[in-house]
N, C-alpha and C positions, 0 to 999 in steps of 0.2 A: 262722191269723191273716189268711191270704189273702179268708177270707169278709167277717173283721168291720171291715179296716184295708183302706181302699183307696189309702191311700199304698203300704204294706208291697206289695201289690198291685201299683201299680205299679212301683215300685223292682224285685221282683221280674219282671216282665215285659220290664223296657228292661235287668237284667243277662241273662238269657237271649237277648232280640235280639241284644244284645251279642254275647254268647259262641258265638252260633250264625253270625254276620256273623265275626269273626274267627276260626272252625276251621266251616268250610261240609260239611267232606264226615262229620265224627265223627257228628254230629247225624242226617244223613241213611244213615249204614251204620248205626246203629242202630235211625231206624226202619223200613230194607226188613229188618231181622234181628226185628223183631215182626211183621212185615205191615201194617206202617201206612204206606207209603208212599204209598198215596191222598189221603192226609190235607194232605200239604203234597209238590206233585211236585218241589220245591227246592225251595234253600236262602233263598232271595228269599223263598217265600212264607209261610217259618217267621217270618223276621225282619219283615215286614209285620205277620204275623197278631201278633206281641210287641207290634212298634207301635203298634196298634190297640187295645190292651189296656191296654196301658200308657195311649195319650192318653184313653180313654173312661175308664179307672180313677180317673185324675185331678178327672174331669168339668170343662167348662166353666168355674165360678169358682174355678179350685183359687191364682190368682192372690190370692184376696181372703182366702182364710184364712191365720191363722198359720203359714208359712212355716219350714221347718226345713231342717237341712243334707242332710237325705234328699232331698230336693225338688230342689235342687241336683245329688246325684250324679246321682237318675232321668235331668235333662236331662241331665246329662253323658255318661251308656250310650245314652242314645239319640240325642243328638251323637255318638258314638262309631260309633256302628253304623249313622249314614247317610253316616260317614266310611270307612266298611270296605265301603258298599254303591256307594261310590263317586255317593253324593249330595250333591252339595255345597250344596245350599237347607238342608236341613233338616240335615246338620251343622252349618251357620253358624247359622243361627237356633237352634239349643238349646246352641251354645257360647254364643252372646251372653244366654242364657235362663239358662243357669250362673252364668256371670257377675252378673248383674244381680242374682240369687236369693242367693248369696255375700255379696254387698254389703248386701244387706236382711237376710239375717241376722246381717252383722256377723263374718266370718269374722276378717277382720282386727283385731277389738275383744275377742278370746280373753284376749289377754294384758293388755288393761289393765283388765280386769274382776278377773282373777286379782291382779293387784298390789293393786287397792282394796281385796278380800277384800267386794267388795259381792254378788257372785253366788255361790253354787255353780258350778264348773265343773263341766262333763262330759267328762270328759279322752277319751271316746274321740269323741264328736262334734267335738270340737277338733281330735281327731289327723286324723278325717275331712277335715273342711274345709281345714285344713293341707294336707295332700297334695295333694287335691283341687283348690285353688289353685295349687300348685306344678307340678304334670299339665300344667293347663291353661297356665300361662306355658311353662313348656317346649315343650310342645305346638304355643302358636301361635310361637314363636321359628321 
């Protein structure tokens, strides 16, 4: 799905920055245990090379299209992971990019769609958002 979804794409690139920013040294004894430590000399440039991947995935108008709760958490791992990289620009700017992306799709408007009985809910993009909202208030508290 990585080839044909360049959301999925993304999402999947800014949770691995993620995960590679938050446990730095699993990542790297794994790859001097295949031989591929050439490839990224730390853990900095693993999580770089996510980020790159993740913003180009994206591409340029990824603002203008339909907007989903995925879109959301993307910025939120990669907020997350400039917060572990000890970058405060670009944590703040993709917490605020969270945020903002939340609001346009309505995270908050789960439950009064569910009471109308006007939409289909997608209870686990709901449960998503929910959290995901709840993270982030904690977070910045």
């Amino acid at each position: 799905e990585d080839l044909s979804n360049p959301s999925f794409l993304a999402l999947l690139a800014s949770m691995v920055g993620m995960l590679v920013a938050s446990f730095p040294r699993k990542p790297m004894m794994h790859l001097k245990a295949q031989h591929q430590e050439k490839l990224f000399p730390n853990s900095i440039s693993l999580v770089e090379r996510c980020h790159k991947v993740a913003v180009e995935a994206r591409g340029a108008g990824y603002l203008d299209r339909d907007l989903t709760v995925y879109d959301a958490v993307t910025s939120y791992f990669l907020g997350l992971a400039g917060a572990y990289t000890i970058n405060w620009h670009q944590c703040r700017l993709y917490f605020g990019e969270t945020f903002t992306i939340s609001r346009a799709v309505g995270v908050q408007r789960a439950n009064e769609n569910a009471k109308s009985g006007d939409n289909k809910v997608d209870y686990i993009k709901q449960e998503i958002g929910r959290r995901m909202f709840w993270v982030m208030v904690v977070g910045v508290r």
